[in-house]
C-alpha positions as CSV (number, residue, x, y, z in Angstrom):
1,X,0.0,0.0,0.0
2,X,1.3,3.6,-1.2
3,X,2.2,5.7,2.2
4,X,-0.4,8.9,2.4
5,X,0.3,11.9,0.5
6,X,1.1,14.9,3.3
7,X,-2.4,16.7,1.2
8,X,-4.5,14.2,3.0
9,X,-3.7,16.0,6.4
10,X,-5.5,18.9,5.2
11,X,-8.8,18.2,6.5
12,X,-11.8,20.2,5.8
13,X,-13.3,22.2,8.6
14,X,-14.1,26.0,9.7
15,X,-10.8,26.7,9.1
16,X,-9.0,27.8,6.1
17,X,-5.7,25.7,4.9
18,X,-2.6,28.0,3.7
19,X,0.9,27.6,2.8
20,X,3.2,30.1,4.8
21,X,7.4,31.2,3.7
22,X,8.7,31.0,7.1
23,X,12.8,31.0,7.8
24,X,13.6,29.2,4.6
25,X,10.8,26.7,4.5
26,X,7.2,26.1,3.6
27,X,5.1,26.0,6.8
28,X,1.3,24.6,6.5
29,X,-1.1,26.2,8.8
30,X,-4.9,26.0,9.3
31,X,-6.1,29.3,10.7
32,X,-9.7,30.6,12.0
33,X,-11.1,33.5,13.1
34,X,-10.2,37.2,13.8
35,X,-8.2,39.3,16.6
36,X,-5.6,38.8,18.2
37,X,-3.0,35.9,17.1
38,X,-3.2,33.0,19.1
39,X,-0.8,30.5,17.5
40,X,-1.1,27.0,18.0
41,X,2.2,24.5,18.2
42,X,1.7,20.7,18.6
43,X,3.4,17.9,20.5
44,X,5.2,14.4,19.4
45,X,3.1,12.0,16.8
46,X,0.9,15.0,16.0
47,X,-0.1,17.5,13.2
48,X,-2.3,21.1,13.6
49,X,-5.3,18.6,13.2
50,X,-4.6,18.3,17.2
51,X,-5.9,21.3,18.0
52,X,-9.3,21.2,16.1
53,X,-11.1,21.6,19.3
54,X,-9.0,25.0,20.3
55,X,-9.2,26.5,16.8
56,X,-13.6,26.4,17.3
57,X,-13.5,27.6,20.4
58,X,-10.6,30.2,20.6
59,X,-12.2,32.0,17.2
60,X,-15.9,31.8,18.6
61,X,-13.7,34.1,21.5
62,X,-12.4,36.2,19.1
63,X,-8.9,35.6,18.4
64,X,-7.1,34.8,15.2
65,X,-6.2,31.7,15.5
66,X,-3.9,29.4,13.7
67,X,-2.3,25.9,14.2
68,X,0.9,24.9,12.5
69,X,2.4,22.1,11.3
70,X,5.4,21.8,12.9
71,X,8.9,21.7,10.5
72,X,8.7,17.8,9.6
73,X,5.0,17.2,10.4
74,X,2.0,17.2,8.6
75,X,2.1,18.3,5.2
76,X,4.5,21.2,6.4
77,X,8.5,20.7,4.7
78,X,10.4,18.0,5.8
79,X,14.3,19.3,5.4
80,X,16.8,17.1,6.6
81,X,18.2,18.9,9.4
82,X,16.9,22.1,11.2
83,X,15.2,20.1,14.2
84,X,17.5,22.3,17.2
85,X,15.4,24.8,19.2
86,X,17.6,27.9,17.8
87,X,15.8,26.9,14.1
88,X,12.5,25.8,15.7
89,X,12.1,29.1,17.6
90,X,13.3,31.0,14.5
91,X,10.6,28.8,12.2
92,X,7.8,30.0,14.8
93,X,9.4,33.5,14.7
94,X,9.0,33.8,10.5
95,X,5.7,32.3,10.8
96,X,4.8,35.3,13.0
97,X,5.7,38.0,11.1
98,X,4.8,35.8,7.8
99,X,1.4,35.9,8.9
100,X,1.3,39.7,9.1
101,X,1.7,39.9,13.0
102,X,3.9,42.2,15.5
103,X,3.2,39.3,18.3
104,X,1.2,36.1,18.8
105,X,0.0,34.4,22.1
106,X,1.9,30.6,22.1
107,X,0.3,27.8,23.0
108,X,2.2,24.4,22.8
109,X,1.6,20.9,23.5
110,X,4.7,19.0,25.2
111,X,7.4,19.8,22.3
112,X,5.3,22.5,21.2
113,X,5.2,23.9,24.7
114,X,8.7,24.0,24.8
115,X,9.3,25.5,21.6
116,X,7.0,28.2,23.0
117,X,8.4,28.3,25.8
118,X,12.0,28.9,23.9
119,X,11.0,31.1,21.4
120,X,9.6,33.6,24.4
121,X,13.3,33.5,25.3
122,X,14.7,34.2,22.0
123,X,12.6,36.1,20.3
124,X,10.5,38.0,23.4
125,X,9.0,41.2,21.5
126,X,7.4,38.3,19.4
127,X,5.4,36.5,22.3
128,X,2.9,38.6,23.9
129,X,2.5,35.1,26.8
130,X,3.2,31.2,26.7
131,X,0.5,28.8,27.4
132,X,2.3,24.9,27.8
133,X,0.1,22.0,28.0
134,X,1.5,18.8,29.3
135,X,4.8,20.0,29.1
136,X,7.6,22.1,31.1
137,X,10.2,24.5,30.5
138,X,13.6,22.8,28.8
139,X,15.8,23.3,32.4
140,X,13.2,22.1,34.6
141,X,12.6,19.1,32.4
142,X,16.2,18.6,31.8
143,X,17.1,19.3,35.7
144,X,14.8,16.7,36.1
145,X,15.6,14.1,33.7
146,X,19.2,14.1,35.5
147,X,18.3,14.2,38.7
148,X,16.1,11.7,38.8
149,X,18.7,9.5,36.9
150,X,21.5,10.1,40.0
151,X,18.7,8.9,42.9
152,X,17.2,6.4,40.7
153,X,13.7,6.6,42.1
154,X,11.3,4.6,40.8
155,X,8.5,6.5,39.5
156,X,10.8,8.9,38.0
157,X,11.0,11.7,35.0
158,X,14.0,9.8,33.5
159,X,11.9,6.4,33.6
160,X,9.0,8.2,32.2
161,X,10.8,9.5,29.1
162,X,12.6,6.7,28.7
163,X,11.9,6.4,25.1
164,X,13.6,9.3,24.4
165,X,17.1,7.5,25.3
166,X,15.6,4.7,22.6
167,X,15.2,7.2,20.0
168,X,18.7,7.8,19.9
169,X,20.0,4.7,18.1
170,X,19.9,5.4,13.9
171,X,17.4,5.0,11.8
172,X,15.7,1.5,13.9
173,X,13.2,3.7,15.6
174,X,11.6,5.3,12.8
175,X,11.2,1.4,11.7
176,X,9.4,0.7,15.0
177,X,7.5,3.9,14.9
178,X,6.2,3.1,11.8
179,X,5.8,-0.3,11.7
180,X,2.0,-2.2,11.5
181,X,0.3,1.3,10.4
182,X,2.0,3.0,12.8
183,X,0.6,0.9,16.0
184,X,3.5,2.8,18.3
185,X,1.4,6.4,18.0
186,X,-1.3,4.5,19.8
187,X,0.2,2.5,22.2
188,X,1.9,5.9,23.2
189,X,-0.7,7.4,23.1
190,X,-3.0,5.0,25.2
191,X,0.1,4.2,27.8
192,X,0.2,8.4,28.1
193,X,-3.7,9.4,28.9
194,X,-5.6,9.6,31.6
195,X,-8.0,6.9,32.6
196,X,-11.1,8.1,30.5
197,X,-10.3,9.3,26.9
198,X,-9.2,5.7,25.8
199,X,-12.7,4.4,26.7
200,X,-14.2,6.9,24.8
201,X,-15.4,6.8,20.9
202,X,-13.0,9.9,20.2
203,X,-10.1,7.9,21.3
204,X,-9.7,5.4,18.0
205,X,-11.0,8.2,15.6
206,X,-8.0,10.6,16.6
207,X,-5.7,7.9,17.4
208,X,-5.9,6.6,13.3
209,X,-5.5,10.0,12.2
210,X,-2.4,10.6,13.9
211,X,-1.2,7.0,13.1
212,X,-2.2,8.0,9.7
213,X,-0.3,11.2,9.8
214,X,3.3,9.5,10.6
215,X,3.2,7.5,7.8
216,X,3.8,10.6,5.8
217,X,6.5,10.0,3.9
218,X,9.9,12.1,6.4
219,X,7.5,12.6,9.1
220,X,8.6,9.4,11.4
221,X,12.8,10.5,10.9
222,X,11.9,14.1,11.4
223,X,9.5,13.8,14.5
224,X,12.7,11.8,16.2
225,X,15.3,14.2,15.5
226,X,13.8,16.8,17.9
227,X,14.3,14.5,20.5
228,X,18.2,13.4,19.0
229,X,18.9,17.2,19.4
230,X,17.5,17.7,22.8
231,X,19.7,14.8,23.8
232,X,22.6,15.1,21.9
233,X,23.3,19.2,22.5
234,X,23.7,18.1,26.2
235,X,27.2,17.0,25.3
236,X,28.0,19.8,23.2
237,X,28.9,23.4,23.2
238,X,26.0,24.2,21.5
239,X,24.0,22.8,24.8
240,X,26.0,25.3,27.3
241,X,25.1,27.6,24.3
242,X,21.1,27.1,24.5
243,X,21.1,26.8,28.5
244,X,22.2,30.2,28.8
245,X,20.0,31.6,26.7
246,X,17.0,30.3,28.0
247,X,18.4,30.4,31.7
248,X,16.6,33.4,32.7
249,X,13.0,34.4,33.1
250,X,10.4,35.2,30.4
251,X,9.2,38.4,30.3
252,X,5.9,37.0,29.3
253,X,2.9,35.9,31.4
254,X,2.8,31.9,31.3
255,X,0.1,29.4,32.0
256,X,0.9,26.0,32.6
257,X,-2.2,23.6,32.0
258,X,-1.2,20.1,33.2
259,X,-3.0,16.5,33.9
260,X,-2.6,15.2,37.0
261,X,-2.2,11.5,35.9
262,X,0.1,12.6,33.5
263,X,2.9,10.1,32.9
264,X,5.3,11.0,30.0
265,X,5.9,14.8,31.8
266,X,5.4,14.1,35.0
267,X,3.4,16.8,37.3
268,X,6.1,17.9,39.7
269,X,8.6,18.1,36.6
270,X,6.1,20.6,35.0
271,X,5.5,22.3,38.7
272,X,9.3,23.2,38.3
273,X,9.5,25.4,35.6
274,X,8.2,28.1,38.2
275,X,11.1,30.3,38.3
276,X,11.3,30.5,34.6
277,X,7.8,32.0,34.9
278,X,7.0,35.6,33.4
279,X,4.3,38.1,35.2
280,X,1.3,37.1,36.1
281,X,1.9,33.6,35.3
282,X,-0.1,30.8,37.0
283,X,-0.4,26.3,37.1
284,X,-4.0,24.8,36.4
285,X,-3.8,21.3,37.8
286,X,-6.8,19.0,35.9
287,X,-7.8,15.9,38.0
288,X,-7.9,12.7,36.0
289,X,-6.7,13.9,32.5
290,X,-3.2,12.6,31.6
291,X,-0.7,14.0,28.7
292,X,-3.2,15.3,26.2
293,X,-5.4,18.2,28.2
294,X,-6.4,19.4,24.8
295,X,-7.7,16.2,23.0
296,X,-9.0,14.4,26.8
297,X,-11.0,17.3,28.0
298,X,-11.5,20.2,25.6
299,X,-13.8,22.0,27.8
300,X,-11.6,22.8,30.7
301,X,-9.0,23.3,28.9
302,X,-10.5,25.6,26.6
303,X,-12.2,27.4,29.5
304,X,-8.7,27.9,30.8
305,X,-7.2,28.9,28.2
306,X,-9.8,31.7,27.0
307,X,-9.5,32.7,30.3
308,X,-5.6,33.4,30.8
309,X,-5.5,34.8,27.0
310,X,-8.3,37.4,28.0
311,X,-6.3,38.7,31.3
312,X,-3.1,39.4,28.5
C-alpha cells in the first residue's frame, strides 16, 4: 500500500488551509477566526489537526487563531536537518511575522510547549504570553531528567521519558514507529492518557489519524530528530550555548495547563518550571486527565485557556 500523500492531512473544517514562507521553509497552517493571534504548536506524533477543538473555540472568542504544522509534520516541509530549538524558535518566529503579526499568544503541546516556551526567550518582542500544555520548560525538564537519573527513584521523570534514550539509536526507531500502520502512536498514546479518553469513541477516531499522519512520507525520521537534538546538545557546546539563553526568566505571562495523571511529563517536573515564569503567570492542575489536556477534556482546557488569554 502507497504511504499517504502529506495533502491528506488537510482536512476540511471552519478553518482555512494556507501555505506560509517561514525562515527558509514552507510552513502549513490551518487558521480561523479574527483578533488577536493566538498560535497553535503541537506535541510528538501530531499534526495542527490536534488542535481542532482550540481552533472552534478560541475563534468563537475572538482571536485569530492558527495551528501549525510543525517543521517535519503534517504536510509542512520536511528538510533534513533544522530540528535544534535555535531553528525551531526561528521557524515560529517567521511564521509570525509571515502571517502579518507584531506578536502572537503561544500555545504548545509537550514539544510545542517547549518551543513556546523557547522562542519567548529568543525572540520576546514576538510573544505577547506562553501557554504549555502537558509540558515544562527545557531546564526544569532537563534538571529533572538528571536528577532523577542520579537517585534512581522509581517513579521517576527519566523512567518516564525513557523512550527518548531509545530514540537515539539510527534510523531503527523510525522502523518501529512506523511499523503495522504505525501501532506505536497508539500504544503511546493510550500508555500516556488519563484513565477516561481511551474508553471513549474519540479515542480510535484521533488515534488513526495521527497514526495515519506518521506515515507521511519524512514525518517518522523528522518527528525523532527533535528528540536526537535535545539529547545530543547536552554534550556539546551548542548545549552550554542554548542553557544560557534560556536560563533566565520570560518576560511573558505563562500558563501552565497540566494533567494530574500525566505520565510522560510528570506533574512535579512541570511544577518546576516556576522560576522561569513571566508576570502574572499561574499552574491549572486538571484531576484525572493525563498528557493530552487538549484532545482528553477540551472543555476545561479551553475554559482555561480563553480565560488566561483574556487577562493578557
Amino acid at each position: 500500500m502507497e504511504p499517504p500523500d502529506p495533502s491528506t492531512v488537510r482536512f476540511a473544517g471552519p478553518w482555512t488551509h494556507r501555505d506560509v514562507s517561514a525562515n527558509g521553509i514552507r510552513l502549513h497552517v490551518a487558521e480561523a477566526g479574527t483578533g488577536p493571534m493566538v498560535l497553535l504548536l503541537h506535541g510528538f506524533a501530531e499534526f495542527w489537526w490536534a488542535w481542532r477543538h482550540q481552533l472552534r473555540s478560541l475563534a468563537d472568542a475572538g482571536f485569530r487563531v492558527v495551528a501549525a504544522d510543525l517543521r517535519g509534520y503534517g504536510d509542512s516541509d520536511k528538510p533534513p536537518r533544522g530540528y535544534d530549538a535555535w531553528t525551531l524558535a526561528g521557524d515560529v518566529a517567521g511564521l509570525i511575522r509571515s502571517l502579518g503579526e507584531r506578536r502572537a499568544h503561544l500555545v504548545g503541546h509537550a514539544w510545542g510547549g517547549m518551543l513556546a516556551w523557547t522562542a519567548a526567550s529568543l525572540h520576546p518582542r514576538f510573544v505577547a504570553s506562553v501557554s504549555v500544555l502537558g509540558g515544562a520548560h527545557p531546564l526544569a525538564f532537563r534538571s529533572a531528567i538528571a536528577g532523577t537519573a542520579l537517585r534512581r527513584k522509581h517513579n521517576s521523570q527519566t523512567r518516564a521519558m525513557g523512550h527518548l534514550l531509545r530514540f537515539q539509536v539510527p534510523m531503527r526507531p523510525e522502523k518501529w514507529l512506523v511499523a503495522d500502520d504505525a501501532a506505536a502512536v497508539e500504544r503511546l498514546m493510550r500508555a500516556w492518557s488519563g484513565p477516561v479518553w481511551p474508553t471513549t469513541g474519540d479515542f480510535p477516531d484521533t488515534v488513526r489519524e495521527f497514526r495515519q499522519a506518521m506515515l507521511v512520507p519524512g514525518v517518522a525520521h523528522s518527528a525523532l530528530e527533535y528528540y536526537r537534538w535535545a539529547f545530543r546538545a547536552q554534550f556539546r557546546g551548542e548545549g552550554k550555548r542554548f542553557t544560557s539563553a534560556v536560563g533566565t526568566r520570560t518576560a511573558a505571562p505563562v500558563l501552565q495547563i497540566h494533567g494530574s495523571a500525566d505520565t510522560c511529563v510528570l506533574p512535579e517536573t512541570a511544577r518546576d518550571s516556576a522560576p522561569w515564569q513571566g508576570p502574572r503567570s499561574r499552574f491549572e492542575s486538571l484531576s484525572d486527565i493525563g498528557h493530552f489536556p487538549h484532545l482528553e477534556d477540551p472543555g476545561r482546557t479551553d475554559k482555561a485557556l480563553i480565560a488566561f488569554l483574556n487577562e493578557q
